[in-house]
N, C-alpha and C positions, 0 to 999 in steps of 0.2 A: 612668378618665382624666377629666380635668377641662378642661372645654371650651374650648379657646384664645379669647380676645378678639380674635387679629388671625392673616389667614392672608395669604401672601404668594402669590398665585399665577403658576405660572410661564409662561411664553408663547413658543413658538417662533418666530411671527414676530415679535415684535417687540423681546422684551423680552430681559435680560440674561443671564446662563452661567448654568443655574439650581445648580451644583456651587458655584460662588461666591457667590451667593445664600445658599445654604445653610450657607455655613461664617460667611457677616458679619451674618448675621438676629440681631438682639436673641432670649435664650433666649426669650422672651414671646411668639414669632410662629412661625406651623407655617407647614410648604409643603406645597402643595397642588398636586403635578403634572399637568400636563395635558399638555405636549409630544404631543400625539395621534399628530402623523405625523413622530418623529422616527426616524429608521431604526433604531437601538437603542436603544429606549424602555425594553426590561428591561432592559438593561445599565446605563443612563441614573438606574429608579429605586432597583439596587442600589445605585449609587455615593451619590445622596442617602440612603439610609438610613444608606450607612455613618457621613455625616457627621451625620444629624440622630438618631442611635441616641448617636454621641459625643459632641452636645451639649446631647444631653436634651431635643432639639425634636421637636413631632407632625408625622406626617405622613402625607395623602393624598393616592393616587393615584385620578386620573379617569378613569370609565367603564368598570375592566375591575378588577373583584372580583377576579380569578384572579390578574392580577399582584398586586394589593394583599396579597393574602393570601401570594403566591409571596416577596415582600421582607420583609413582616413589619411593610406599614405600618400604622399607627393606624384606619385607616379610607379610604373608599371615596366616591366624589364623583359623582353622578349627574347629566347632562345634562339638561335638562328635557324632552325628547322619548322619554329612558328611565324617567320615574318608574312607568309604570304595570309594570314589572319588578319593582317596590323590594318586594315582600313575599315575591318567590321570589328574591332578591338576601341577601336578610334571613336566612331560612331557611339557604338552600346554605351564606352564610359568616355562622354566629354571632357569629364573634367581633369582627366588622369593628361601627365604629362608619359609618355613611351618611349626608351632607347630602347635597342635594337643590339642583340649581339652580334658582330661583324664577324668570318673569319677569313674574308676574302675583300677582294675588290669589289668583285659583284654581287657579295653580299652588301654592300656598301651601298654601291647604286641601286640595288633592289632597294633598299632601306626607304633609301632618301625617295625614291619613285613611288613608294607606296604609304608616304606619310611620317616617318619617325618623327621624332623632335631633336631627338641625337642621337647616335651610334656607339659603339666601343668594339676599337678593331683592333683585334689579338689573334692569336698572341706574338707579339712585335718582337719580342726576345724567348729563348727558354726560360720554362716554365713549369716550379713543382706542381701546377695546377694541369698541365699537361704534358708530362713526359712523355716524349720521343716525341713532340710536335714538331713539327719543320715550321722556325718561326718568320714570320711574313716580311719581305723587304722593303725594310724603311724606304728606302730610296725608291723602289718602284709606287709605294703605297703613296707619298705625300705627294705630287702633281693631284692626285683626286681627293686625297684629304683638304689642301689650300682652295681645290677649286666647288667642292661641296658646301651646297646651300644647308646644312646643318652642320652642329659641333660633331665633330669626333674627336673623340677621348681615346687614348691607350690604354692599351691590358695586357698582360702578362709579359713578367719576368721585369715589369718596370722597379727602380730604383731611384732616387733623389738625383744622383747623377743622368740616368739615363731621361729623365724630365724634362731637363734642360735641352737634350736634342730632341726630343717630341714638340717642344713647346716654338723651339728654330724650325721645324717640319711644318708646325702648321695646326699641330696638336692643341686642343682644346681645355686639356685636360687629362686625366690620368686615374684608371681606378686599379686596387692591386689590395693584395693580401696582408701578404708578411710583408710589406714595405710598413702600413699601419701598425700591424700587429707587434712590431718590432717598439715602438712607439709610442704603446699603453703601457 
């Protein structure tokens, strides 16, 4: 599999019908389920597989390997408070590709130390996904973004403009909310 540029992620409180999401996504963008406490969350990532299997979009499901592997998605999204799983995560399901949610540096290098395949390190600007965050400096962040042997992607508060210096940074790629959402 060849590693998407842009992932859509999906969000229960706040954001839009992720089934809908997933049928008006440009083919160039994966989803990336997290709905955590949606009452039928398997039921929930069958239905997007059906549609992102039909339209040749990737997709991962957040924090629980067993469903990802149970629907048949592309890979598997780690919380940053579970990285230190990610080599017995790796092991159980081979065939799952695994990012890694970043919010630091050395979440970063933990990442890549212990296996990721790629990261997403956020949040790079403000963000309705985390208000009052203190968002992470580009400029301190990209020497270890350029010099890291896996992709990292951006996250939060990214925007079409703001892409273009992620992408001069070193940035891999980009995953965000309402940047998509705006765009179905």
């Amino acid at each position: 599999m060849t590693l998407p540029a842009f992932f859509y992620f999906t969000d229960d409180k706040r954001g839009r019908d992720p089934l809908e999401m997933a049928a008006g996504l440009s083919p160039d963008v994966a989803v990336l389920l997290r709905h955590y406490d949606h009452p039928s969350r398997e039921l929930l990532a069958k239905e997007i597989k059906k549609i992102t299997k039909k339209r040749g979009l990737t997709l991962f499901v957040a924090k629980n390997a067993a469903l990802a592997t149970k629907v048949k998605a592309d890979g598997c999204h780690i919380p940053t408070h579970m990285i230190s799983t990610l080599p017995r995560l790796k092991s159980r399901y081979p065939n799952l590709i695994f990012s890694v949610a970043c919010h630091s540096v050395r979440d970063l290098i933990e990442a890549e130390k212990l296996g990721a395949d790629f990261a997403f390190l956020s949040p790079l600007y403000p963000s309705r996904s985390h208000l009052g965050a203190r968002a992470l400096c580009l400029l301190n962040a990209a020497p270890y973004v350029q010099k890291s042997r896996i992709p990292v992607l951006g996250l939060g508060g990214v925007n079409w403009r703001r892409s273009k210096q992620l992408s001069s940074l070193g940035f891999s790629g980009l995953g965000a909310i309402d940047l998509f959402e705006r765009l179905v």
